[in-house]
C-alpha positions as CSV (number, residue, x, y, z in Angstrom):
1,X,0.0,0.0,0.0
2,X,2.9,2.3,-0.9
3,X,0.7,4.3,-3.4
4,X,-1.6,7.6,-2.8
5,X,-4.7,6.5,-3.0
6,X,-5.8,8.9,-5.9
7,X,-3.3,6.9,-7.5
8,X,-4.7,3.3,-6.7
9,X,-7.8,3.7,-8.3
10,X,-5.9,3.2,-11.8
11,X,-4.7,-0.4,-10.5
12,X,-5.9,-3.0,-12.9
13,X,-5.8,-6.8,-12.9
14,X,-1.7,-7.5,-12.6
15,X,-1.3,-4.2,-10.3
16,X,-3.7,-5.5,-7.8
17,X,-1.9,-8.6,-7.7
18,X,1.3,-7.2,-7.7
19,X,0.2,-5.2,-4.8
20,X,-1.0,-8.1,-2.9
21,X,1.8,-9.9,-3.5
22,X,4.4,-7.6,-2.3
23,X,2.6,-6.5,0.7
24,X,3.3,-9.8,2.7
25,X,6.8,-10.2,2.6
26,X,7.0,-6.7,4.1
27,X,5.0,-8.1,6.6
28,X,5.9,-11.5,6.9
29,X,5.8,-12.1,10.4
30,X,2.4,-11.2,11.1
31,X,0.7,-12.6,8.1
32,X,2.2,-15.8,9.5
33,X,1.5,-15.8,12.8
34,X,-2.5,-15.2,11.3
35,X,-2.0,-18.2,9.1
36,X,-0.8,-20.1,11.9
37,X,-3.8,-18.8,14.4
38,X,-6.5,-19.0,11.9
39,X,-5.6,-19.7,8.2
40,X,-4.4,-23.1,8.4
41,X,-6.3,-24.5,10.8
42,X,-9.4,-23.4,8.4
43,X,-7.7,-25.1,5.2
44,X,-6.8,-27.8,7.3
45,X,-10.5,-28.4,8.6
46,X,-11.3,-27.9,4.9
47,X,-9.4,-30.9,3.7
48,X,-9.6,-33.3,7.2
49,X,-13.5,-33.0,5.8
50,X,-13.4,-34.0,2.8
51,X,-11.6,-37.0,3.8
52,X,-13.9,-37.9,6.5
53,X,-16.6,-37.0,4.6
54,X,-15.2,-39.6,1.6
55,X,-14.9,-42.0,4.5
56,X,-18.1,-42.0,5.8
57,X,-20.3,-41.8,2.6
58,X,-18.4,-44.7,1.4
59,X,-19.3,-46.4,4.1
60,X,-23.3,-45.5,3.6
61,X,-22.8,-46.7,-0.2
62,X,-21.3,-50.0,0.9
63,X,-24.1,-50.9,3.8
64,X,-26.7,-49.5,1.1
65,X,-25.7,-52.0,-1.7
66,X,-25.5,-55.0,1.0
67,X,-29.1,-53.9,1.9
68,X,-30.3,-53.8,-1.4
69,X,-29.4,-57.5,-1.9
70,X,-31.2,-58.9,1.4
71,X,-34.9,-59.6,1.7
72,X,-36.9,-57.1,4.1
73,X,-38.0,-57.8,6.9
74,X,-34.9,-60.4,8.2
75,X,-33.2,-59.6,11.4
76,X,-30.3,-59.4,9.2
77,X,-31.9,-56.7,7.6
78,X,-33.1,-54.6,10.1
79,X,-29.7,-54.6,11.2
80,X,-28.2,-53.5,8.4
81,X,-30.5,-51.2,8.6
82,X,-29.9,-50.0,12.0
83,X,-26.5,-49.1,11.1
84,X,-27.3,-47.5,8.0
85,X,-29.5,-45.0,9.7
86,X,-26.7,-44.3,12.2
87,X,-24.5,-43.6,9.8
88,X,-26.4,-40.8,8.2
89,X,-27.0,-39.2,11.4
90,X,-23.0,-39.3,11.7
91,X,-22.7,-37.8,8.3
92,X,-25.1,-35.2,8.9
93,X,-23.8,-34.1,12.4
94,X,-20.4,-34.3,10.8
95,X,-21.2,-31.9,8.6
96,X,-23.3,-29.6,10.4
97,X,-20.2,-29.6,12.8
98,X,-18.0,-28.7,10.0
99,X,-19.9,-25.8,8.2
100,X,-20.1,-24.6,12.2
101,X,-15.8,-24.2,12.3
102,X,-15.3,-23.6,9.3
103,X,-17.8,-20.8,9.2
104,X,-16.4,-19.5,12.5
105,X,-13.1,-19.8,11.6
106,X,-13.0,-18.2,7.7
107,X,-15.2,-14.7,9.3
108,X,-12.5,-14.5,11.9
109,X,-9.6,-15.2,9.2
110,X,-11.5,-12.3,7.3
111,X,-11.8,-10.0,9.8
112,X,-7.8,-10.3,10.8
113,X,-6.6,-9.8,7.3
114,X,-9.0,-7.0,6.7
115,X,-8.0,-5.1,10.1
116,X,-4.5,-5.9,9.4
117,X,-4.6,-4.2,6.0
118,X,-6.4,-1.2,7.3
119,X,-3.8,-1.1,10.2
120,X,-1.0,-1.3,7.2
121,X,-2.7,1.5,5.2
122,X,-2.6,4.3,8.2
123,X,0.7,3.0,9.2
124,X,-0.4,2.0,12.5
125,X,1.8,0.0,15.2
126,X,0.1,-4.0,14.4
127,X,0.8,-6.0,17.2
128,X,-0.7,-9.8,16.8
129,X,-2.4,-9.6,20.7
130,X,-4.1,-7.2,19.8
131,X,-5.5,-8.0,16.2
132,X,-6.7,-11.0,17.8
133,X,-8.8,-9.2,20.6
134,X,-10.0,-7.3,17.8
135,X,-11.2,-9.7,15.8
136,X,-13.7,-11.6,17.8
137,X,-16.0,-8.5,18.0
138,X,-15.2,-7.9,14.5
139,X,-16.3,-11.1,13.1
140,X,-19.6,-11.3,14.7
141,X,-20.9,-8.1,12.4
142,X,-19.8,-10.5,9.3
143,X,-22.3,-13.2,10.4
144,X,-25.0,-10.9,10.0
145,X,-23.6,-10.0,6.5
146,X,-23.2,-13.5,5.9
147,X,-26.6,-14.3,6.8
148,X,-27.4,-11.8,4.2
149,X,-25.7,-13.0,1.3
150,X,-27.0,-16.5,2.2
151,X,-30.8,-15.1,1.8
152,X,-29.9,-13.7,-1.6
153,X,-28.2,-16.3,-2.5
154,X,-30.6,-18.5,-1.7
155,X,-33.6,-16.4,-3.4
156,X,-31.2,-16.2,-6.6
157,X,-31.2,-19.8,-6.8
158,X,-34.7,-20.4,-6.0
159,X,-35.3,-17.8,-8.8
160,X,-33.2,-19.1,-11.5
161,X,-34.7,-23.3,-10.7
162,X,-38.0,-21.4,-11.5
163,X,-36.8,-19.9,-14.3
164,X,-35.2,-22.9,-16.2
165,X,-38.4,-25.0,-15.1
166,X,-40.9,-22.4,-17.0
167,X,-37.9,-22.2,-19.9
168,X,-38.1,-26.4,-20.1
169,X,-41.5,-27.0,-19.8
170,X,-42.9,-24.5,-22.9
171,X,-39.9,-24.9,-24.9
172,X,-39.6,-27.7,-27.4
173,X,-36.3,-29.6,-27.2
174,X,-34.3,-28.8,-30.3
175,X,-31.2,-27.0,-30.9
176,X,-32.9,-23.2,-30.6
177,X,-33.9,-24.2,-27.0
178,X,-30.3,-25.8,-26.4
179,X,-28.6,-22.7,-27.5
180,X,-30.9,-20.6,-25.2
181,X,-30.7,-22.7,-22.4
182,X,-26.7,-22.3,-22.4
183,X,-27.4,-18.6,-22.5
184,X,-29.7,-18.6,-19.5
185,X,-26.9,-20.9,-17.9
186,X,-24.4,-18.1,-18.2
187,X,-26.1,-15.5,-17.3
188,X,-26.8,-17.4,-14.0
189,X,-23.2,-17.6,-13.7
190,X,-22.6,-14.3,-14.3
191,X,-25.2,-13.2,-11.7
192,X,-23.6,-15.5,-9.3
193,X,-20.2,-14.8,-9.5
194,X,-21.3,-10.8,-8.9
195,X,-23.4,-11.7,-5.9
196,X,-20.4,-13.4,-4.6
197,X,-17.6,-10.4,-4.9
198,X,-20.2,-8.1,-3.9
199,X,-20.6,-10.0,-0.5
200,X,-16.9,-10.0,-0.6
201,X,-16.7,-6.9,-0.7
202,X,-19.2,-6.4,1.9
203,X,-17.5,-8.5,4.4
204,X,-14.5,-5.8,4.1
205,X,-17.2,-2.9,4.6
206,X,-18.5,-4.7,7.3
207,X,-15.4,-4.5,9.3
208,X,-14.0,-1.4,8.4
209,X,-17.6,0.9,8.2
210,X,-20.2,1.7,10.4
211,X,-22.6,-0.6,7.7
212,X,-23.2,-4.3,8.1
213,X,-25.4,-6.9,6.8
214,X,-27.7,-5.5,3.6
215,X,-26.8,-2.2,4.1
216,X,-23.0,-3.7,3.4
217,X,-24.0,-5.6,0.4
218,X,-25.9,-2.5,-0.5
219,X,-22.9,-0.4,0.1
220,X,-20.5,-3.0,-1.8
221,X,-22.7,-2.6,-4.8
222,X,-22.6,0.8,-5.0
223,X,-18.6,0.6,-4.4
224,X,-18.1,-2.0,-7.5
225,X,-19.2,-0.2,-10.2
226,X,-15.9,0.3,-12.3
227,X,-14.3,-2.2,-11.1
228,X,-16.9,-5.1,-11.0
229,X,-15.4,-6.7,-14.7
230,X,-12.1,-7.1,-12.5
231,X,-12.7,-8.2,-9.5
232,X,-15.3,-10.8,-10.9
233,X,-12.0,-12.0,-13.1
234,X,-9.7,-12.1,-10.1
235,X,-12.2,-14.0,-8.0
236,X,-13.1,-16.5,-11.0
237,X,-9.3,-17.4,-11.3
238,X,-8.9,-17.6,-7.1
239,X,-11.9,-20.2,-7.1
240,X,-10.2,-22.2,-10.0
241,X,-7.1,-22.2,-8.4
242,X,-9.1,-23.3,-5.0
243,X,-11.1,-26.2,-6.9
244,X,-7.8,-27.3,-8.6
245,X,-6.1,-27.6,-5.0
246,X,-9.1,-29.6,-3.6
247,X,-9.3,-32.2,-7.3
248,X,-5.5,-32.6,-6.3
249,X,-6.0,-33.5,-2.8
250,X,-9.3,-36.1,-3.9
251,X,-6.8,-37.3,-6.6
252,X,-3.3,-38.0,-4.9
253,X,-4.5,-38.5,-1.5
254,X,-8.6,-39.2,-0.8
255,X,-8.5,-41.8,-3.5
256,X,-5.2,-43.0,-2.8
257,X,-3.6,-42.2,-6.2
258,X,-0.8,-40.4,-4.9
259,X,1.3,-43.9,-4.1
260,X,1.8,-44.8,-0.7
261,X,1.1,-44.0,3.1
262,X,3.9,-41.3,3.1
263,X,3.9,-39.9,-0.8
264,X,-0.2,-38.9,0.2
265,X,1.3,-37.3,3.4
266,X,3.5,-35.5,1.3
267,X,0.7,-34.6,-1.3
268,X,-1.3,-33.8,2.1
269,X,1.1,-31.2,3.4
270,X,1.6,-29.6,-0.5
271,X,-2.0,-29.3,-0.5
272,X,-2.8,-27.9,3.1
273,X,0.7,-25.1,2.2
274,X,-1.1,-24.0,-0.9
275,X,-4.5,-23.9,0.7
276,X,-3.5,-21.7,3.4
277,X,-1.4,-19.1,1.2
278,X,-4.4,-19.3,-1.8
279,X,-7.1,-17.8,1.1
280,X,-4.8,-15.9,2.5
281,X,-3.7,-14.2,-0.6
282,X,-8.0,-14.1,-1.8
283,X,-8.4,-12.1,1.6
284,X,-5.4,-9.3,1.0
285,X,-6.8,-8.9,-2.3
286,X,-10.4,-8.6,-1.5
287,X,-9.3,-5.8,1.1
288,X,-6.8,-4.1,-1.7
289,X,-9.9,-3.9,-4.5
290,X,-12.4,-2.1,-1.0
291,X,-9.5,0.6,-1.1
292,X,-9.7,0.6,-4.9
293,X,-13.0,1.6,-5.6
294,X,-13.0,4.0,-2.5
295,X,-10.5,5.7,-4.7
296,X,-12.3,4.7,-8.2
297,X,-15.4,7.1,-6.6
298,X,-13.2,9.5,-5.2
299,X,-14.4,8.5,-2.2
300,X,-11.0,9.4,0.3
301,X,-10.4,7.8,3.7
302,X,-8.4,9.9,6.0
303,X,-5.6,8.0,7.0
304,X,-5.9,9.6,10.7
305,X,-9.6,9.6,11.4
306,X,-9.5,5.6,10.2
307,X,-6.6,4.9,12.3
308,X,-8.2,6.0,15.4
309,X,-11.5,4.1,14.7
310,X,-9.6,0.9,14.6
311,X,-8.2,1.5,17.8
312,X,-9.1,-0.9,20.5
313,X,-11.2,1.2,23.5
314,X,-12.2,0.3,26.4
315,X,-11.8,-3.1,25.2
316,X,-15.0,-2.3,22.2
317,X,-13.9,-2.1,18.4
318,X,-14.8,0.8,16.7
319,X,-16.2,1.2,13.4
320,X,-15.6,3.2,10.7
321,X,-18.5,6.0,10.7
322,X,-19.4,7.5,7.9
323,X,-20.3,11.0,9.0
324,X,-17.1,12.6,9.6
325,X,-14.6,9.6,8.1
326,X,-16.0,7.7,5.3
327,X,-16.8,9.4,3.0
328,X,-14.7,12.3,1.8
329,X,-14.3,13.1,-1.7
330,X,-11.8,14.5,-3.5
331,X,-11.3,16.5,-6.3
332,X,-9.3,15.1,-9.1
């Protein structure tokens, strides 16, 4: 964050990653000690799952097929079917546990990296002690952001299954309704993708401003504009890179394809490294595009007035307000 912000703004796709790269070796220590704290437990909860989870639903397909070949009503069968019951429940528990942490544990990775940033950008002393007794009241504004995003997600989805039933029910198959159908299927994409950076978005408003939850997203919307063909780019290429690291860790070490018990270890540990630094890197950048399209709007953020709402008092975290920080423009 070397630049003047009037000078950010003009940041495209390679200078926003240039700028998130150089900012953590310049800061090594206490991106590191976040990773440690928070990062990698979360990718390492994210992987340990969907091994379990492989585990345990293999199971359930096994008892299912041995159930499917014995007659009802057998005591061997009401066994089988004893267990087959508990094992769901396991699954399910397992994970509703899971989605728990790792929700808990990716707004609380979020809300260290943001605060971090924002302590980077006024040049403020960062101590780790006392990001992390930030963070806890930071994080529990991002639920209700999250909670949010999850409604309109959810609506958005519940819209578009409406739409492609109506589409598929009055519309002959044929190659007119094939080619329309692929159209409809990107332009749910496309909507998806922008719901998702602008709850991104809105998670960094959510710590750093006074707004939370829809007023965040709303916010976040507003902020995008400009810069929405970018950030939906960067966040497309981040989610490739995040499915390719969990096919590799389902390929070389869930299924065993890897070799043996210590080549999968090793695939483990490669897999769980680049995890961690992939959200790790998603966050910084997320939090570099907020201060980018603050200055796309020529929206400027005294340096001073945000420094002292991040301070700690009284042991309460202090937003951002709008009314005498937010929201000053300058002229350009």
């Amino acid at each position: 964050m070397d630049k003047e912000q009037e000078e950010i703004q003009f940041l495209g796709f390679f200078g926003i990653i240039k700028e998130s790269i150089n900012i953590v070796p310049a800061w090594r220590k206490i991106f590191s000690q976040i990773s440690l704290a928070l990062i990698f437990p979360l990718s390492f909860i994210y992987l340990a799952h969907i091994q379990i989870s492989q585990s345990l639903f293999t199971n359930i397909v096994r008892d299912e097929s041995i159930l499917d070949r014995i007659p009802r009503g057998t005591p061997t069968y009401d066994k089988i079917s004893d267990i087959l019951s508990s094992e769901w429940t396991v699954f399910m528990l397992f994970k509703i546990g899971y989605f728990i942490f790792f929700l808990v544990l990716a707004l609380l990775s979020t809300s260290a990296v943001v605060y971090t940033i924002a302590c980077i950008y006024t040049a403020k002393d960062i101590a780790f002690k006392k990001i992390m007794s930030v963070v806890p009241k930071v994080w529990k504004r991002l639920i209700v952001t999250f909670l949010w995003n999850f409604v309109i997600i959810f609506g958005y989805h519940i819209a578009a299954i409406l739409v492609f039933f109506v589409f598929m029910t009055l519309i002959p198959p044929g190659v007119f309704s094939g080619a329309v159908l692929f159209i409809l299927f990107m332009v749910y994409l496309v909507g998806f993708v922008y719901i998702s950076v602008i709850w991104h978005l809105a998670s960094v408003v959510s710590v750093l401003e006074e707004s939370y939850g829809l007023n965040a997203m709303i916010k976040s919307q507003d902020l995008i504009k400009g810069k929405a063909g970018v950030s939906m780019v960067i966040f497309v290429i981040h989610n490739f890179c995040f499915f390719g690291i969990q096919m590799a860790f389902e390929w070389f070490v869930v299924l065993g394809n890897g070799g043996g018990l210590v080549l999968r270890i090793g695939y483990g540990m490669l897999c769980l490294a680049l995890l961690s630094m992939l959200i790790l890197f998603g966050l910084i950048v997320q939090t570099i595009i907020y201060f980018i399209c603050k200055s796309y709007h020529h929206e400027n953020i005294d340096k001073s007035s945000l420094a002292d709402h991040l301070e700690v008092y009284l042991g309460e975290y202090v937003p951002l307000k709008s009314k005498d920080v937010q929201l000053e423009h300058f002229d350009v």
